[in-house]
N, C-alpha and C positions, 0 to 999 in steps of 0.2 A: 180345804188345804190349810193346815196350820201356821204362823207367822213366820215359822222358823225355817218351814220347806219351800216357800212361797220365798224367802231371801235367798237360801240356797241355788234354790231355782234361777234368780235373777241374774246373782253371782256368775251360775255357770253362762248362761244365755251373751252376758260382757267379755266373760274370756274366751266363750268358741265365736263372739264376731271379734275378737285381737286376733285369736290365731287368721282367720282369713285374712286381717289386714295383713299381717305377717306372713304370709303364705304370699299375696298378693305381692307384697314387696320384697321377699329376699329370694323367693323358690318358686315363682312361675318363669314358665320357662323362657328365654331369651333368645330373640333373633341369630339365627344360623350367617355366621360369616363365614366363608368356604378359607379353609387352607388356616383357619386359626380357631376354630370351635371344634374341638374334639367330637369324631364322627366315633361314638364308644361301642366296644360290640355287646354291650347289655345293662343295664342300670334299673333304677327302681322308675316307675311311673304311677303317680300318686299325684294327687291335689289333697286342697285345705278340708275334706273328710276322712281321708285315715292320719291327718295332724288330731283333729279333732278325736274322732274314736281314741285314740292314742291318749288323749290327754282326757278325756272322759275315766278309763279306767286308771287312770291314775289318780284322780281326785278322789277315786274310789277308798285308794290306798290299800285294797287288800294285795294287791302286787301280783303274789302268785294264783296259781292255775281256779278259776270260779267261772261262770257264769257265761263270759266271751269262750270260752275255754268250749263249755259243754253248746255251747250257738253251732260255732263253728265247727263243730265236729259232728252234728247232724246235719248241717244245710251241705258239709263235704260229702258225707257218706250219702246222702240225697243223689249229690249231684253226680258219683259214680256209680248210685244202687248197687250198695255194697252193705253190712250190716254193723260193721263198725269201721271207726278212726279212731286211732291215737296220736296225738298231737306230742310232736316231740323237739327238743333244743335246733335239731339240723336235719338235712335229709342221708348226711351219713351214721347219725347214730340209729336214725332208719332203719338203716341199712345192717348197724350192729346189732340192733335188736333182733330185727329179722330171722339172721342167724346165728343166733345168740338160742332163739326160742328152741330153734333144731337139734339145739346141744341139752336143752332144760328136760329134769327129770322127771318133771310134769305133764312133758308131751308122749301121747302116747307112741310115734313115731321118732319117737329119741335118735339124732344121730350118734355113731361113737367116734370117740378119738381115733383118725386116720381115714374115717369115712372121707369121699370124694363130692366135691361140687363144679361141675363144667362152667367155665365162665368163658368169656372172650380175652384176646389180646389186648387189642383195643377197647380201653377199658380206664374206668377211674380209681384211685387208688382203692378209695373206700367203700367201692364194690369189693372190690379183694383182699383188702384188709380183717374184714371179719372173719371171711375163712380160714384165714393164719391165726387169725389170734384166740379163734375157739378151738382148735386142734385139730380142726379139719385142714383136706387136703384141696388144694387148688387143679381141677386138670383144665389147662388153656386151649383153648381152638383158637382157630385164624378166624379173621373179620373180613369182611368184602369189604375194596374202594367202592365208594359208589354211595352204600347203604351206607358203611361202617359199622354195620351190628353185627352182630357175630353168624358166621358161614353156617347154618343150620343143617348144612349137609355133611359138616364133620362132624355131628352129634352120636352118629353111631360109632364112629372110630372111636370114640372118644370114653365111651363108657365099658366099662368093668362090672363085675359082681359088686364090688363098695362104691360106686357113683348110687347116691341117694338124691341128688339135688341138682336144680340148674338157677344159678344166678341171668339173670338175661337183663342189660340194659339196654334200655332205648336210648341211641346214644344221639345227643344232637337232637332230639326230638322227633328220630324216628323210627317208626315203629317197627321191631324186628319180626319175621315172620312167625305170628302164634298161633297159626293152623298148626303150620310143622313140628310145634314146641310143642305144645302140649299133646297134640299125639303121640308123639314121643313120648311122651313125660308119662301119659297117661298108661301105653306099652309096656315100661319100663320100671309104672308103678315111684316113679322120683317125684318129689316137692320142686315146686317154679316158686321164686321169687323173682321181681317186678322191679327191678331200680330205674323209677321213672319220675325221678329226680327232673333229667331236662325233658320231658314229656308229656308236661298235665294238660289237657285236653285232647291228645291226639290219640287215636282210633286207629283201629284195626278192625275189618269187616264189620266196621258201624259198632262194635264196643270199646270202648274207652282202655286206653293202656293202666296197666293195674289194677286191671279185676280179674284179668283172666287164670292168673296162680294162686298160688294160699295165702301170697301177701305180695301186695305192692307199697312201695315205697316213695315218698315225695320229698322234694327241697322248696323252701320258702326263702330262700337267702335273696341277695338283692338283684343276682342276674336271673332268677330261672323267670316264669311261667309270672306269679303271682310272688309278690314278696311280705316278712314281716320283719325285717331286717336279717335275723337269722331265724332258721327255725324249719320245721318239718314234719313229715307224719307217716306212718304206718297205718294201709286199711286193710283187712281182712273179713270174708263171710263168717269165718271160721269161731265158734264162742269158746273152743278151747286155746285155741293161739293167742285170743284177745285176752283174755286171762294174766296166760303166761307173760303177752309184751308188758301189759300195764304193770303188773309184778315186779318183771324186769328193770322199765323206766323207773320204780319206784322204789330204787331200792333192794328189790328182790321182797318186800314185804308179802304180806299172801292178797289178793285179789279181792278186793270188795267192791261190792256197783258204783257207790254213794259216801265215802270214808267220814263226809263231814257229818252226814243224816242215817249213819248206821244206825239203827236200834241198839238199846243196853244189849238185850241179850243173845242179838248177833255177833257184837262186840265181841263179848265173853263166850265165844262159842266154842274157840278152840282150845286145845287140852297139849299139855307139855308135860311128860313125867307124870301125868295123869290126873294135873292139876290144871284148873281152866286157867287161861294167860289170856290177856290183853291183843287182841288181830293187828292193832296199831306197830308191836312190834313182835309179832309173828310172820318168820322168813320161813319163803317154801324154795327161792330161785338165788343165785350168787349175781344178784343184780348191782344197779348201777342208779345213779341221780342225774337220771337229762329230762328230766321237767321243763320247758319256756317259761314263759310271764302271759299274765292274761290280756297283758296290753296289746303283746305280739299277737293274739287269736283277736283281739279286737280290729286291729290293723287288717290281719286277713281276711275277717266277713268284709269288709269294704271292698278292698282288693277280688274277692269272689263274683259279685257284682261287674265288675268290669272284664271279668274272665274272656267272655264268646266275643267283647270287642277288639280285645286285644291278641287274641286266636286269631279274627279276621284281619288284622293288621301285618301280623308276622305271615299268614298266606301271601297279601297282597305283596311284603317287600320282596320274598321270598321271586313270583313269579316275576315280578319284576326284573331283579337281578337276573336269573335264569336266562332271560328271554336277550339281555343286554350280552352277557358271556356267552351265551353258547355260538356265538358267529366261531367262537377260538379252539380249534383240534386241540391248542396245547395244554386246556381245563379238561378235565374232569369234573363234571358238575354231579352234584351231589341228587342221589334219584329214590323212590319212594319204592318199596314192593307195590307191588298190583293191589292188593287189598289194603292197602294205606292209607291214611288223610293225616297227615301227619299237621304238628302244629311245631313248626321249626324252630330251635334253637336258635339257631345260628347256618350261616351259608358254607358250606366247607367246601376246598378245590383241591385238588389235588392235580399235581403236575405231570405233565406226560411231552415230555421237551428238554434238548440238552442246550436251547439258546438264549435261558437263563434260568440261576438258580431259585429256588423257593425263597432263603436267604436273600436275594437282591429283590424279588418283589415285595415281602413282607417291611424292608428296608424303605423302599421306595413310599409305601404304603402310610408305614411310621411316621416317616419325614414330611408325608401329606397331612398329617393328623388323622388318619384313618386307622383305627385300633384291631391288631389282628393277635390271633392265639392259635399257637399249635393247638392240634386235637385229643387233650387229653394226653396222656401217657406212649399215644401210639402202642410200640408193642410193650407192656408192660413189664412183661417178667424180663425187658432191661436192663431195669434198673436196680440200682444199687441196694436199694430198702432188701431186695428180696433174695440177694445171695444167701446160700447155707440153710434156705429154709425148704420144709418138702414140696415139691409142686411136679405134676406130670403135664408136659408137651407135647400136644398131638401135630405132628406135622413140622414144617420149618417155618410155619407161621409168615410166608413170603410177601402176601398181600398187608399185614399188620406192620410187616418190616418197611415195607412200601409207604404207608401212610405215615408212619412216623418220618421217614426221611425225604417225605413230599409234599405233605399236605399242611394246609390250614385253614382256620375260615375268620371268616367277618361278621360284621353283629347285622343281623336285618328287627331287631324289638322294636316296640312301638314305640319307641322313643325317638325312631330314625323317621324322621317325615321326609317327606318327597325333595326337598331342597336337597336333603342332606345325602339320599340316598344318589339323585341325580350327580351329586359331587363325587360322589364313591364310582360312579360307572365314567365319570367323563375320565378321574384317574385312572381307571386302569387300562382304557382307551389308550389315554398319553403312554400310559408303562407298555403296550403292548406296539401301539405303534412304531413307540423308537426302539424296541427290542427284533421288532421283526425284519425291520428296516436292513439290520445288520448281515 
């Protein structure tokens, strides 16, 4: 080792033991006082090795997509036995890629403008957003309390001669039934995609959500599963779809394995007006720039690592909770299909009582420091975003109407330890006791 790498070396070896002192002093975590420590329903869970990774790729200084980039996106497609990932800004550009690829004239299953994709009610926007914004049409079904994914038994109401596609989220981190989907899907000859955004690790019949369709889709933001602060990924079996997204993410430029280690006369392969052009700026797709940074895919091999412990952490708060509320007719506790293992989001309740509203306990909850979220959009095609635009409704969507105007849930992530979690049940003991009292 020469003097130079040998300083370098040294260099870094002093600033990743700062970071830990610094880790140690400002960002480990701190004793839980009840009624004044924020009980949050998801946050990021890290120690002084993804500070570290973090600040490794940045010494590096190449900034963007290299090397953490290409790690991470084989130990992920590893860890789903899938044959590619693409690593992308969010888990909703995901999601626009996704169906973005379905509109590309590259594919050989091209959708066209006005074709149909079934999604659910209950639903997040940027599952349904792409659909509108490539020129496809949205047809909604109703979601179960309970599950909250979407009623897999209005799938055949639901479809037409133009239904080509099913969007299906796993919503809350559980898994929707993919026997029935894909049978479907498969019958009827339609593309599944996967938004399993709040989802990563949980299973269905012992295979993992997001491999079952042409594409799944993930969030790396700072509440889901695994964080990089923002950030996300599309994986698919598929070598013609992984083509098209990479294309997409990049631009819309044309697909190369290796863009930095292409051969000259790879490079020069393609032809324009019948003269060779440059592939660096040869466009095949009307794409887009949602690239991350390489820090972010540094931060997530860490994070990957700690996955199966933090899976078993959200089980454990999960049953917990469960076992605490369910004494109360007036919950609706949140339940798994039969072939499920789900790795929960979050605990959702839904109300089934007129002796108090959802409003006064969420209120109650607040005022506790106990942080709660409606679920999502409820029924989405509500709201305002989406007046005047095309979309088909199957049914009155009654169950979806329900959750929006009953439900919500609480955070059980790894970040809620037993002190904390104990706080959350002795309140809602207090809020139930003096509500029933009445």
């Amino acid at each position: 080792m020469d003097g130079h790498k040998l300083k370098e070396d040294q260099l870094k070896e002093e600033i990743f033991q700062k970071i830990k002192d610094f880790y140690e002093l400002k960002h480990k975590h701190q004793e839980f006082i009840p009624g004044k420590t924020k009980v949050n329903y998801a946050g990021r869970i890290y120690d002084e090795r993804e500070m570290i990774a973090a600040v490794d790729s940045i010494l590096d200084f190449w900034l963007t997509l290299k090397d953490k980039d290409e790690a991470f996106c084989k130990k992920f497609s590893e860890l789903l036995g899938v044959r590619h990932t693409l690593l992308v800004n969010s888990g909703s550009s995901g999601n626009l890629l996704a169906v973005a690829a379905l509109r590309s004239n590259q594919f050989s299953r091209q959708l066209k403008q006005g074709d149909e994709i079934i999604t659910p009610a209950m639903n997040f926007s940027t599952a349904l957003n792409p659909i509108i914004q490539n020129g496809l049409t949205p047809v909604i079904i109703d979601s179960e309390v309970g599950t909250y994914n979407l009623n897999s038994n209005e799938l055949e109401k639901a479809y037409s001669p133009k239904t080509k596609a099913i969007m299906a989220p796993h919503i809350l981190g559980n898994p929707c039934e993919m026997d029935v989907i894909m049978d479907f899907a498969q019958d009827k000859n339609l593309i599944v995609i996967e938004d399993t955004c709040d989802a990563l690790d949980s299973r269905y019949g012992g295979k993992l959500c997001g491999t079952f369709g042409e594409m799944g889709t993930y969030s790396f933001y700072a509440a889901h599963h695994i964080f990089m602060g923002e950030g996300g990924a599309v994986v698919t079996q598929s070598e013609e779809l992984f083509k098209i997204l990479k294309s997409l993410r990049d631009w819309g430029r044309v697909y190369n394995h290796d863009d930095l280690k292409l051969p000259f006369d790879e490079r020069f392969s393609y032809k324009l007006d019948g003269k060779t052009y440059d592939s660096r700026y040869f466009f095949t797709n009307i794409g887009y720039n949602l690239k991350p940074l390489d820090l972010q895919a540094a931060i997530g091999l860490v994070q990957l690592d700690k996955l199966s412990r933090f899976t078993e952490i959200r089980k454990e708060n999960f049953n917990k909770l469960y076992k605490a509320l369910s004494q109360y007719g007036e919950f609706i506790l949140p339940h798994a299909p039969k072939k499920a293992d789900p790795s929960w989001f979050a605990f959702t309740i839904t109300l089934d009582t007129d002796k108090f509203s959802r409003f006064d306990l969420v209120k109650f909850l607040e005022e506790k420091q106990i942080q709660t979220r409606y679920p999502f959009a409820g029924n989405i095609s509500k709201h305002p975003a989406y007046k005047g635009f095309p979309m088909r409704i199957v049914g009155n969507l009654e169950q979806s109407n329900r959750i929006m105007d009953n439900s919500f849930f609480v955070g059980l992530f790894p970040g809620i330890n037993d002190a904390m979690l104990d706080y959350v049940i002795e309140k809602f003991h207090e809020f139930m006791a003096e509500h029933l009292r009445r």
